[in-house]
N, C-alpha and C positions, 0 to 999 in steps of 0.2 A: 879355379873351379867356377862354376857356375852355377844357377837355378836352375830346375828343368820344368818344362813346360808342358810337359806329358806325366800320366802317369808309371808308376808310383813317384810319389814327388821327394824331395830331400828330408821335408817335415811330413810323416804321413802316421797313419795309426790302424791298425786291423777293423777294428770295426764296431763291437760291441761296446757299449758305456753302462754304466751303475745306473739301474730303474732310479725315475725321483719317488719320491713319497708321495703322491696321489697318483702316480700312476701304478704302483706296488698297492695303493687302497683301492682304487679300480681294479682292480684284475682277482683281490680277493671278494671283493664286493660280487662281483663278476660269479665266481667258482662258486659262492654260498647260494646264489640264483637270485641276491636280491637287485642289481640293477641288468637291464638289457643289455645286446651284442651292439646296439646301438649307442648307448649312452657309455659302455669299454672304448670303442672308438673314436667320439668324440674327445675322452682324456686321453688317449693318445693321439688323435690330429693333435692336441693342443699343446702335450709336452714334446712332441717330435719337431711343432716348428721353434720349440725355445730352444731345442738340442742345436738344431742346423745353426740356428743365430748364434747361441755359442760355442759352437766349432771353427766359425767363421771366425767372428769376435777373438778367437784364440790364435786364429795365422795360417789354421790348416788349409790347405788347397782344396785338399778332398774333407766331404761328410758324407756319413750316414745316415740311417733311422738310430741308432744305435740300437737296432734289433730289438728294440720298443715292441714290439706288436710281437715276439716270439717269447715262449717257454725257454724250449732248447738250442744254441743253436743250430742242431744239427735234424732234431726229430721232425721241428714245425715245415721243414722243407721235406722232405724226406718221404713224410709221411702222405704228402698229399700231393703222390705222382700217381697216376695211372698202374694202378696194380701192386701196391706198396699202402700197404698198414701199420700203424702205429698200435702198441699195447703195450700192458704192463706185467712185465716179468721179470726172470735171476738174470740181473747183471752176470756178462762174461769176464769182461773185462775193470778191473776195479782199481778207484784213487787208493792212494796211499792217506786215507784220514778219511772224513765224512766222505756220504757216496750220495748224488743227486735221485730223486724219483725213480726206478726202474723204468723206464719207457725203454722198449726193445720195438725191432722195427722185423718183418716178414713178407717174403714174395706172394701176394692171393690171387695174380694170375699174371699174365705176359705183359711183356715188358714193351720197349719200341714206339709206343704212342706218348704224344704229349698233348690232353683235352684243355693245355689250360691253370692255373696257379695264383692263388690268392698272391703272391709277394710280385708277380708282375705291378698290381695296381701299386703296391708298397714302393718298391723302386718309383713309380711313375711321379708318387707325393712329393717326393725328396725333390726328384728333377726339376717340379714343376714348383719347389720353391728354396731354393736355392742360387746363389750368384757361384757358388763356383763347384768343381768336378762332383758331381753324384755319382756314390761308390756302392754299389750291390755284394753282398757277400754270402756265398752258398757253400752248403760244404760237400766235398770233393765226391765224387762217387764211388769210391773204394768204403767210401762211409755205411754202404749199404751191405758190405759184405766182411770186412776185418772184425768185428765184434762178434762176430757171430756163424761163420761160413756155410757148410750146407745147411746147420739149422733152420737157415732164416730164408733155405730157397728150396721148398718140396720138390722132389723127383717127378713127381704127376704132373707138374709145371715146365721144369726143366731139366731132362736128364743128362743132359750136359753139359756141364758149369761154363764151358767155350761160349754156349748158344745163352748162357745168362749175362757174361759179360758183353759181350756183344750187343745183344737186345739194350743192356743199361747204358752203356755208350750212348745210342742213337735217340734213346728217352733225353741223357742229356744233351747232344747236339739240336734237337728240338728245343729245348728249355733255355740253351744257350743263345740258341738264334732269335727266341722269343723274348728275351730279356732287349736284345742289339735292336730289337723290331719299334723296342720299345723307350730307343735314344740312348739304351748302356754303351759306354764308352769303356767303365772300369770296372771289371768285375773281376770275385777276387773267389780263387776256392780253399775254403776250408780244409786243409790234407794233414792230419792229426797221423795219419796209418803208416808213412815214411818213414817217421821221426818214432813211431812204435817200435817199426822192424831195425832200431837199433839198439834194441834193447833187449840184453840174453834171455830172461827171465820170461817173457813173452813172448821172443822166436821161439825158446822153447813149448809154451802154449801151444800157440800157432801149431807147431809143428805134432804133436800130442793127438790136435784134434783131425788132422787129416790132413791141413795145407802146408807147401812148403814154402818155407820163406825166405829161401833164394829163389824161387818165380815167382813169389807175388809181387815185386818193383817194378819187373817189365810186364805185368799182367794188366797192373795200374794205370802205370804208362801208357798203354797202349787205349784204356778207358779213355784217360783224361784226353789224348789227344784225339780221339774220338768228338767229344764231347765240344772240343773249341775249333771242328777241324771247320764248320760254318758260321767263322767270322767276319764283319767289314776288315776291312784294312787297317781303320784307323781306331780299332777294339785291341786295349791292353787287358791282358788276362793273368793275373797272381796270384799266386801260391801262398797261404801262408801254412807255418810246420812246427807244432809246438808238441810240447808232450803232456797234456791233460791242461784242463784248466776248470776248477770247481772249488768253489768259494776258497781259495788261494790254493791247493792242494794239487797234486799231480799225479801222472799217471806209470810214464818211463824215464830211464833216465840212458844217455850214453850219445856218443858224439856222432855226428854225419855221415865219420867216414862208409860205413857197409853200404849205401844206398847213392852215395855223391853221382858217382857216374851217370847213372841213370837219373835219377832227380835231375843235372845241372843238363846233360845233353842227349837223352830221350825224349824229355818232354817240351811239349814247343810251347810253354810259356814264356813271357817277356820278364817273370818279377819274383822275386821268393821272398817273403818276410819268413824273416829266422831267429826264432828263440834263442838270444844267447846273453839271456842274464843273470847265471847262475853257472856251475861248475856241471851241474847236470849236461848242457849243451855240448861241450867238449870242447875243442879248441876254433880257430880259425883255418885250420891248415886246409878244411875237404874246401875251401874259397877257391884253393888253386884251381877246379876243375872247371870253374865258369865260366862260358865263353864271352869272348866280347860280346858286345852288342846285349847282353843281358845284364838287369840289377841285383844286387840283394839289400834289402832294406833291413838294416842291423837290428834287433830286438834286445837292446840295451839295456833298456830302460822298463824295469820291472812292474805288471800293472798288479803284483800278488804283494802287495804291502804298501803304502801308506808313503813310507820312507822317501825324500826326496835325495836321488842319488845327486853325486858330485858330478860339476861339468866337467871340472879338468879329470875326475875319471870316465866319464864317458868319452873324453877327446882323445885320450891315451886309450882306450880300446879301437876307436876308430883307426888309428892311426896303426897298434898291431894287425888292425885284419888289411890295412890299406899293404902289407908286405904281403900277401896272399893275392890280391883283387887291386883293381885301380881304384885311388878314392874317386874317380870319379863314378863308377859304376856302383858306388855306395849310397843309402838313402839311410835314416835313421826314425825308427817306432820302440809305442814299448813291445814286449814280447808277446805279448797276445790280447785277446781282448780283456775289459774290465769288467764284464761280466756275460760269459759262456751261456750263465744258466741265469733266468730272471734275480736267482737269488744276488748275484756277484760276489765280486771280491773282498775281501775283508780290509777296505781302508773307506777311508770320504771323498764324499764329492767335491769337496773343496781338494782333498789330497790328490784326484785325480785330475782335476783340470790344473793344478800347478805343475803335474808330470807336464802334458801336452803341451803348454807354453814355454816348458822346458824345454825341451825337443825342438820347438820351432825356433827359440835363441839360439840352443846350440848349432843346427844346420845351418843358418843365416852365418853363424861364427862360422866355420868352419866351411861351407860351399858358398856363401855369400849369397844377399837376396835374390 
């Protein structure tokens, strides 16, 4: 086996990290009105460059901001597209344990334009100070519609839900191409709504409220490849597929298979990080449907606890999904980010960077530098 020199890499990680402590006093300072939008910024220019150095410092190929400069992270993008609102109302969709801020998101007028995006300049920080791969991560555009369906898209706007997905598509191939405009190489989409629809309790929802959810994977599909169909050549685009993530807590539980097909060869992504650190994920077997020439980067390695897992058990997992998948077509992360929502996950920062230097022993063990 070998290194790889593209992305996703053998040692890699979704995206989000545990806010430090001044930058969590920033942000409440911030909310209370006593310091400026200026003076929130500068503490984060200045814990986002200690982030990169110690991501780097730890082995990984790829860093991020660690979503430093966002609340959620799915709302702070979301919410500041062209025709797309952020508010606060009843959660549809609900963790099994504490539940984050109601932030709900709604259509307030048409879709198809892109004027433009605060996290462009975000990605551009990273780029511009980093030595190695700067990693963007946005979340999937089915995001705009699974929690909440016609709700969240008026009729007076769009009486045909055809002409809603469609229009959101092209919002994101705009957004997509404006990130590549702007030196992305790796970008990664948040896709939480896959890994939903395999879970009965919630097709049932799904289905209750009007959608059905044997069309909505090829509905997605057809978004997402929308979305990355105006790439350079040399732009990796990954998936990652977890089931909730809030302050350690989750949302579904049940394994790949109802969605595999679709997920692994509908969609023209290059990369899927896949939650499979717990029994909730289900087995390795839906691996069989990957095609060559695609990865999946194994999410082993749990970021909802503290806990430093064993090597030789993570190498013995690797090793059963390598009977499904080629180990070479294997990468290794934890299973999702360490912290979704500003709040995070419930371990330490110290427990969290001894995960990720984990990961990057074990892969170096195991695919060699």
């Amino acid at each position: 086996m070998s290194a790889r020199t593209a992305p996703p890499f053998r040692a890699d990680h979704v995206g989000s990290l545990l806010r430090t402590a001044p930058l969590k006093e920033a942000r409440a300072k911030r909310e209370r009105g006593e310091i400026s939008a200026d003076a929130l910024k500068t503490v984060e220019d200045r814990e986002i460059l200690s982030l990169i150095k110690r991501q780097e410092d730890v082995g990984l190929k790829a860093v991020t901001d660690g979503e430093f400069r966002r609340a959620f992270w799915n709302y702070d993008f979301l919410g500041n597209l062209d025709g797309v609102e952020a508010y606060l109302g009843e959660r549809k969709i609900r963790f099994r344990g504490p539940n984050p801020k109601p932030m709900m998101l709604r259509v307030v007028g048409p879709l198809g334009t892109f004027s433009g995006h605060p996290m462009l300049d975000h990605f551009k920080f990273v780029k511009e100070r980093t030595r190695v791969t700067p990693k963007m991560t946005i979340p999937s555009p089915s995001s705009l519609h699974f929690r909440y369906g016609r709700d969240a898209v008026p009729v007076e706007i769009y009486p045909s839900m055809d002409d809603f997905y469609r229009d959101l598509g092209q919002t994101y191939r705009k957004a997509v191409r404006a990130f590549a405009d702007q030196g992305c190489r790796y970008l990664q989409l948040d896709e939480v709504n896959f890994t939903y629809l395999c879970d009965s309790t919630l097709r049932v929802q799904i289905a209750n409220r009007g959608d059905d959810p044997e069309k909505l994977p090829a509905i997605y599909a057809r978004m997402i490849n929308a979305a990355i169909s105006d790439i350079p050549s040399d732009m990796t685009i990954a998936m990652h597929l977890c089931r909730g993530n809030f302050q350690s807590t989750f949302v579904a539980s049940g394994g790949y298979e109802p969605v595999a097909e679709i997920l692994f060869n509908a969609i023209n992504v290059q990369g899927y990080f896949m939650e499979y650190d717990s029994d909730r994920a289900g087995g390795f077997e839906p691996l069989r449907l990957v095609p060559k020439g695609k990865t999946v980067v194994l999410g082993l390695v749990t970021s909802k606890s503290g806990r430093l897992e064993s090597k030789d058990d993570i190498k013995r997992r690797i090793d059963q999904a390598a009977k499904f998948i080629s180990l070479d077509q294997l990468c290794l992360s934890p299973q999702c980010g360490f912290a979704s929502t500003e709040e995070g996950n419930i371990l330490a920062e110290d427990e969290q960077w001894a995960k990720l230097k984990m990961i990057v022993e074990i892969a170096e063990e195991v695919w060699g530098r």
